[in-house]
C-alpha positions as CSV (number, residue, x, y, z in Angstrom):
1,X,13.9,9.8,15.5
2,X,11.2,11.5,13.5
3,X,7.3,11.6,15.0
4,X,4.2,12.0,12.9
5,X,1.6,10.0,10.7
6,X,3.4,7.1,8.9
7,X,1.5,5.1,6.6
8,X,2.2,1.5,5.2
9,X,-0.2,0.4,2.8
10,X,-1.0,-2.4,0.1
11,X,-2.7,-0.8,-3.2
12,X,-4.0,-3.4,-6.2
13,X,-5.2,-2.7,-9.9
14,X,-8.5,-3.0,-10.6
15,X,-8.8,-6.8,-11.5
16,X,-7.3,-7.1,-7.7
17,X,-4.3,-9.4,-9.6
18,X,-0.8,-7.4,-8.3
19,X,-0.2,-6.2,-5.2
20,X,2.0,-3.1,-3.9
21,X,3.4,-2.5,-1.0
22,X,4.7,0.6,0.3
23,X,5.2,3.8,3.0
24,X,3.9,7.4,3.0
25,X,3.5,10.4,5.2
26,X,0.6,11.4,3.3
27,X,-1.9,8.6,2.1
28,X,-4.7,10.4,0.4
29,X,-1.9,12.1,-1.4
30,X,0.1,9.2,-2.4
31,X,-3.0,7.6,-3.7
32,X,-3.3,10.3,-6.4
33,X,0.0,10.3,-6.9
34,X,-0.5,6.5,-8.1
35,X,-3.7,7.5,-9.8
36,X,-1.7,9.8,-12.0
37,X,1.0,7.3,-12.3
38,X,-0.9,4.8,-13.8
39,X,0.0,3.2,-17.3
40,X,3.8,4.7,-16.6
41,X,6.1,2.1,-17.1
42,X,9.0,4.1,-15.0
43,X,7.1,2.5,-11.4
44,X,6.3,-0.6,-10.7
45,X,2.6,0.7,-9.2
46,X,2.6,2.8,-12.5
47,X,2.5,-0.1,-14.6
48,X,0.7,-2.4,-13.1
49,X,-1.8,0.0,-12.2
50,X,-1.5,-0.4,-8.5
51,X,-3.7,2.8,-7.2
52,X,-7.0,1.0,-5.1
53,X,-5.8,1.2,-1.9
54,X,-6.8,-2.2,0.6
55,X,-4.8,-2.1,3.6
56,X,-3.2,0.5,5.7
57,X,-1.3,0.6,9.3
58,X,-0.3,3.9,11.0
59,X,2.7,4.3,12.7
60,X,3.3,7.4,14.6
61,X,7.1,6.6,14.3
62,X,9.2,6.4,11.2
63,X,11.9,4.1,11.8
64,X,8.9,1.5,12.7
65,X,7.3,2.1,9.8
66,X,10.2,1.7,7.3
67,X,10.6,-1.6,9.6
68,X,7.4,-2.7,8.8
69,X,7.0,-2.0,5.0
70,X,10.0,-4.6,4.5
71,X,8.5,-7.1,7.0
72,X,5.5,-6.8,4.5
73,X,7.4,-6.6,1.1
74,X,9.0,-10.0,2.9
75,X,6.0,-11.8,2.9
76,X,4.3,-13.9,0.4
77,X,1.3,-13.6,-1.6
78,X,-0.7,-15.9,0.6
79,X,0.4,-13.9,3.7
80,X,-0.2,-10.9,2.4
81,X,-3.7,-11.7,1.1
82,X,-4.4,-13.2,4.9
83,X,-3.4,-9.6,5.9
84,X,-5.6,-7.8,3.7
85,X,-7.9,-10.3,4.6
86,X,-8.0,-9.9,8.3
87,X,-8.2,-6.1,8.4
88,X,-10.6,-5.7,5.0
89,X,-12.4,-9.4,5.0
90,X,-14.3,-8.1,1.2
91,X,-11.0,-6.5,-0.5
92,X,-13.0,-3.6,-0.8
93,X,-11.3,-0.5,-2.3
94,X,-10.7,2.4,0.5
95,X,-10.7,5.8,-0.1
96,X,-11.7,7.1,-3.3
């Protein structure tokens, strides 16, 4: 079972309309990935322009992580907006 930094995060687009859901080992990195992404219809956070990051968990276990990224793809809107809500009450955008 792999050990490290395991990150599950929700980004948006600007206008805060679309939500992504997804896992990295490397969140500031992903991010710019996204960033540079954006417009590009080949990804869904490409062309939606899902690069403002809003919520985050860290796992220090994969397997727990992947686990969790479904769990949250699983939910809907309205629990995933009372997640965002809970751990960033003004939707503000984290990390440049």
């Amino acid at each position: 079972m792999l050990q490290g930094n395991y990150f599950v995060y929700i980004t948006t687009n600007p206008g805060k309309t679309v939500l992504y859901t997804g896992i990295t080992n490397d969140l500031e990195t992903r991010l710019q990935q996204h960033f540079a992404n954006r417009g590009k219809k080949e990804s869904f956070a490409g062309r939606y322009y899902c690069y403002k990051l809003l919520y985050y968990e860290r796992f220090s276990n994969v397997q727990q992580a992947i686990e969790r990224e479904k769990e949250i793809k699983d939910l809907s809107r309205e629990k995933k907006e009372a997640l965002i809500k809970a751990f960033n009450p003004q939707w503000k955008f984290l990390l440049p």
